[in-house]
C-alpha positions in Angstrom: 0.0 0.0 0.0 1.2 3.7 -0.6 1.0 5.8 2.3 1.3 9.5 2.4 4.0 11.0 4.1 2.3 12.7 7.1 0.9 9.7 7.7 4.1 7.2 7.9 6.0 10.4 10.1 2.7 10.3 12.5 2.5 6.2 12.5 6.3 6.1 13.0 6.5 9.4 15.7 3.9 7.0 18.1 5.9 4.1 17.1 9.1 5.6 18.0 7.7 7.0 21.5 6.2 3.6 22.2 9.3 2.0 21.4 11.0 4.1 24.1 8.6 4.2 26.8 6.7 0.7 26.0 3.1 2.7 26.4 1.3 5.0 24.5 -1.5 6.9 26.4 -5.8 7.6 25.5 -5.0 9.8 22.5 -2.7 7.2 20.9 -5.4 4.7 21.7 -8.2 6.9 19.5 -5.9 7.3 16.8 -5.1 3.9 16.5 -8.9 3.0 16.5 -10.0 5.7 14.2 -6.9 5.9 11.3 -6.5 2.5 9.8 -3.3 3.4 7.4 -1.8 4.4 10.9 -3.0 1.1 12.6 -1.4 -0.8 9.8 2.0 0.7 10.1 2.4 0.7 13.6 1.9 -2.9 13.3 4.2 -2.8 10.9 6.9 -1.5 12.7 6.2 -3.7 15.9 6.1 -7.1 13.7 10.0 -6.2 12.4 11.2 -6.1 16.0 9.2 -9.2 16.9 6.5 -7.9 18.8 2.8 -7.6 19.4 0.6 -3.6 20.2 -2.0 -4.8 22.9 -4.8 -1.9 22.9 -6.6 -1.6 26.6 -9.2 1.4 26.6 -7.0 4.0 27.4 -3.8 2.7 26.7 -1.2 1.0 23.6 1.8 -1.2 25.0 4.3 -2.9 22.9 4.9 -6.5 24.0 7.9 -8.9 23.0 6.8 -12.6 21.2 10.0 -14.5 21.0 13.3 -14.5 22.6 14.7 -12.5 19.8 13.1 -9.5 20.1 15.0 -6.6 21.4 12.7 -5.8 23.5 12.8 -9.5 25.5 13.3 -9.1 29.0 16.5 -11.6 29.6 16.2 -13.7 32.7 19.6 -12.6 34.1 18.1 -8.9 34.2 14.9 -10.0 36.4 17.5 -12.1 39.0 19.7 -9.2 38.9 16.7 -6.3 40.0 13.6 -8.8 41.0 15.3 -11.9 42.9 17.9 -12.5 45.8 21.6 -12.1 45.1 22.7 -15.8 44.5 18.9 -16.6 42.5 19.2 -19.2 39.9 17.3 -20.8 37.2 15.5 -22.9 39.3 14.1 -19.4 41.4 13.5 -18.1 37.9 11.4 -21.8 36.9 9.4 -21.0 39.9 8.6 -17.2 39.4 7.2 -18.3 36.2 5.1 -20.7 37.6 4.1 -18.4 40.1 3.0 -16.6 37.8 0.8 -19.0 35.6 -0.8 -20.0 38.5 -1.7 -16.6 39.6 -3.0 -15.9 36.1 -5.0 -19.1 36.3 -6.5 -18.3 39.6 -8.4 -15.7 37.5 -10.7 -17.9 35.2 -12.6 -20.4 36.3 -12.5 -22.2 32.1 -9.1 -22.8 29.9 -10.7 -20.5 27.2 -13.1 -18.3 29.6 -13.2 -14.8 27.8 -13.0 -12.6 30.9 -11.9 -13.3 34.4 -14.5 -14.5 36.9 -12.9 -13.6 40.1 -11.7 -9.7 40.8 -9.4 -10.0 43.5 -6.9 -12.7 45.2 -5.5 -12.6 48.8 -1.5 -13.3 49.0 -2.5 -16.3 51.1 -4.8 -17.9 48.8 -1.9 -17.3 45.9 0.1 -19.7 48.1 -2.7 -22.2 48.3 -3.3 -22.3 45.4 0.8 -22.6 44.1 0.6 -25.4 46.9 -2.5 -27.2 45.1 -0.5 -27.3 41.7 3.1 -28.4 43.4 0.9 -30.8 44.9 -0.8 -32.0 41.1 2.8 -32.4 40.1 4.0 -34.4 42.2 0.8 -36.5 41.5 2.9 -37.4 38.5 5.5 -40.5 38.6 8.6 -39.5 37.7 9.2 -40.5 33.9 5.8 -38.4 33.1 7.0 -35.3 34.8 10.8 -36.1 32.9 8.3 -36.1 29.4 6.5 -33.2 30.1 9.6 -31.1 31.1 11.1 -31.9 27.3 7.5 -30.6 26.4 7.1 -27.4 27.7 10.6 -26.5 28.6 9.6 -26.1 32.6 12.0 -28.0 35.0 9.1 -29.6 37.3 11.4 -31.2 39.3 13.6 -27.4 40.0 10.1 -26.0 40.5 9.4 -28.5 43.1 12.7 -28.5 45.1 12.7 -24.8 45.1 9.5 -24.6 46.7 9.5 -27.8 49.2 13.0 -25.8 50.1 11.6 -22.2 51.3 10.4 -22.2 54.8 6.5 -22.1 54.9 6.8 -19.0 57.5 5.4 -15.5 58.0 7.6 -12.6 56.4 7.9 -11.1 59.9 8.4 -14.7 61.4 11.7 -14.0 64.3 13.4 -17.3 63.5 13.7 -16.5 59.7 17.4 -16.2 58.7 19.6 -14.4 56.1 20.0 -17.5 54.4 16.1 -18.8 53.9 13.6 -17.7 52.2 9.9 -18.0 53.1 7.1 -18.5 50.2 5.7 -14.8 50.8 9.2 -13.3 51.0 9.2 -15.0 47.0 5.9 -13.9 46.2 6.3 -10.6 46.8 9.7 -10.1 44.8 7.2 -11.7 42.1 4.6 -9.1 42.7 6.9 -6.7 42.5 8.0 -7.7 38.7 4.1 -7.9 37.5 3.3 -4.4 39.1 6.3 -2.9 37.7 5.3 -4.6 34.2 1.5 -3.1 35.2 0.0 -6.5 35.2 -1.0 -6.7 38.6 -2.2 -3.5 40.9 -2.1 -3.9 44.2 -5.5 -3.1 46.6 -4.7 -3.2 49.8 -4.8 -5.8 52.6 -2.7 -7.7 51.0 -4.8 -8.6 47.5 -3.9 -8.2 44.3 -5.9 -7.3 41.2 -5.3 -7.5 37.2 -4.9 -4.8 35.1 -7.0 -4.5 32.0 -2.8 -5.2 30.1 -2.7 -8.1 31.9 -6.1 -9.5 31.3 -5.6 -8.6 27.3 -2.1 -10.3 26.9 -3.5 -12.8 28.7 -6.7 -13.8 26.1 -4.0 -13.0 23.4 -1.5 -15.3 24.0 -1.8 -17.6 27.2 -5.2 -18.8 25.8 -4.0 -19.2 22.8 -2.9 -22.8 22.1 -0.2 -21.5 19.7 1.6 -19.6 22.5 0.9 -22.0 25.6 1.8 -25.6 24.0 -0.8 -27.0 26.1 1.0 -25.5 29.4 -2.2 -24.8 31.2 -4.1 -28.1 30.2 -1.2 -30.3 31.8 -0.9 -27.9 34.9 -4.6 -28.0 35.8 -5.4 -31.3 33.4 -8.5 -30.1 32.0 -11.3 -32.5 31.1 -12.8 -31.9 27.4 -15.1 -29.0 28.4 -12.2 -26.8 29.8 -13.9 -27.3 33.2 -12.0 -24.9 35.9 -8.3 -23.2 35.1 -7.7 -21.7 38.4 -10.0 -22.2 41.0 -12.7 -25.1 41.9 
């Protein structure tokens, strides 16, 4: 297609600033919706560094597919400003999975198309992490070895990690320097999805979604061509997609 000048130099001055800041505010957002040659080439632009524009209502973010974007947040940079000096892969296997459980807790269906509860406690995040630790080690051990050359998660670190933290209270006395306790980790993993604006927190120690998190989250963790099936095996979902995070 042939574009006009002005328009490319408007599609590529919001690409640039959305590049640089990673969000676009409500006046990007109406643009977007109301100029389609603009639409097109910002999705131009973010398809040649490899990632995706999720729209909210008042806001445009720029979010990284693959690993080989330039805009893919390495693993090395989250244990260096999220995790505990010393953090390895095995705390970075577990964040993730903390984090796919949280965003399960959310829908009560694999493929529900908006989240049925509105809040979680910290508390029930841990009881609900324990439920799924618990369903994999339901598995004998040359299942869980298949599955990890599946989906690329190290069960079995996941697993250790968490059996290893002490099941205590952050303010617990007889913590010490070198343990960790379950809500100490859940809260350096809070931390990452509030400063990535997925989660907000509410007070009395609940957190909430944001409207980012809930649309990457229809866009590409219930999609079975981003997933692989993760969620299925996690919560082993019957034909009708009965229950993802929550009973």
């Amino acid at each position: 297609m042939n574009y006009s000048e002005q328009t490319v130099l408007q599609a590529f001055r919001l690409y640039t600033k959305l590049a640089k800041d990673g969000v676009l505010g409500k006046e990007a957002v109406q643009i977007y919706n109301a100029d389609e040659d603009v639409r097109a080439l910002l999705e131009l632009f973010s398809q040649e560094v490899h990632c995706a524009i999720i729209k909210t209502s008042e806001e445009l973010f720029l979010v990284p597919e693959p690993k080989l974007s330039p805009f893919h947040v390495s693993n090395e940079w989250i244990k260096r400003k999220y995790l505990r000096s010393g953090a390895t892969n095995a705390d970075m296997y577990l964040l993730y999975f903390c984090i796919l459980v949280l965003f399960g807790s959310f829908y009560d269906s694999y493929q529900s198309p908006h989240p049925t509860r509105q809040f979680i406690g910290m508390d029930d995040w841990i009881r609900l992490i324990q439920e799924r630790i618990d369903h994999l080690k339901s598995h004998d051990e040359e299942q869980l070895k298949a599955s990890e050359k599946e989906f690329s998660y190290n069960w079995s670190a996941i697993i250790e990690k968490w059996d290893d933290m002490d099941d205590i209270k952050e303010t617990a006395k007889r913590q010490s320097g070198n343990t960790i306790s379950r809500m100490s980790f859940l809260h350096m993993v809070a931390k990452f999805l509030s400063d990535q604006q997925l989660i907000r927190e509410i007070g009395n120690n609940e957190i909430t979604l944001t409207e980012k998190a809930m649309t990457i989250i229809q866009r590409f963790f219930m999609a079975v061509e981003y997933n692989k099936g993760i969620f299925e095996f996690l919560y082993s979902f019957d034909k009708e997609g009965q229950h993802a995070g929550h009973q």
